[in-house]
C-alpha positions in Angstrom: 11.0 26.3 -3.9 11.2 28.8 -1.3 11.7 27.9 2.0 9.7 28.2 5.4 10.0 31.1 7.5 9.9 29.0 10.8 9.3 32.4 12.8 6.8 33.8 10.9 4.7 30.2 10.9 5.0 30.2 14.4 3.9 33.2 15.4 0.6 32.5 12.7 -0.2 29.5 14.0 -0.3 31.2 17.3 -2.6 33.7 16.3 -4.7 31.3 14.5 -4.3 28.5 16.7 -7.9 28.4 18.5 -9.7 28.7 14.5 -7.4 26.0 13.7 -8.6 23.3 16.6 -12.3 24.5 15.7 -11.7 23.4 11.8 -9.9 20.5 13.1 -12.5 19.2 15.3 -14.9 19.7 12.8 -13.2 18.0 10.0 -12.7 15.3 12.5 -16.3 14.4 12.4 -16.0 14.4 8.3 -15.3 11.2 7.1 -14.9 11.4 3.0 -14.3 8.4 0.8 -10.3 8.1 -0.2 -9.5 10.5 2.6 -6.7 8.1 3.4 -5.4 6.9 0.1 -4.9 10.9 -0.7 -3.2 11.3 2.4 -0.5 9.0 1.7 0.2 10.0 -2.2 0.3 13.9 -0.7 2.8 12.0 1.6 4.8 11.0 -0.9 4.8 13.9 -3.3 5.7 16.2 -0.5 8.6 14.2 0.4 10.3 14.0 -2.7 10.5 17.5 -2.7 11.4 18.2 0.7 15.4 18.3 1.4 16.1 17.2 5.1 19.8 18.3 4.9 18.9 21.8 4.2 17.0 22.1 7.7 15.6 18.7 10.0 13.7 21.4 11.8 11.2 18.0 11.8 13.7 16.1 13.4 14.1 18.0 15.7 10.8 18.6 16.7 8.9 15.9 15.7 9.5 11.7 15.4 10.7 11.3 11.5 8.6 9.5 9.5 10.3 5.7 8.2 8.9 3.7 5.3 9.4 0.2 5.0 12.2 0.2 2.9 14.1 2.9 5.4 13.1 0.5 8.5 15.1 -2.9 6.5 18.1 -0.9 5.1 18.5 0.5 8.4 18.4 -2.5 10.0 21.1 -4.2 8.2 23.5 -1.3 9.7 
């Protein structure tokens, strides 16, 4: 797996950022059957490949994203 050039998405999504919003919006209105359900297995597949240690660029940016299970074994800490 290669890994993000942070830089180089940044500066696309700048350039792209107004088509982005328009397909955005429009898919907004969409509302297909499952839409959810594949959301969360595309969750979960792209987490178990993702390593955190290697950049929490997320965390950084972003709230991280607890399941469950994180939410009680943190809580016994």
């Amino acid at each position: 797996m290669q890994p993000v050039n942070l830089y180089s998405f940044r500066k696309k999504v700048s350039i792209y950022k107004k088509y982005f919003q328009k397909y955005l919006r429009r898919v907004e209105k969409l509302k297909p059957e499952g839409l959810d359900i594949l959301a969360e297995q595309l969750n979960t597949e792209v987490w178990q490949e993702v390593d955190c240690l290697s950049c929490a660029n997320c965390c950084k940016t972003m709230t991280p994203t607890f399941t469950p299970k994180d939410i009680r074994r943190i809580s016994k800490h």
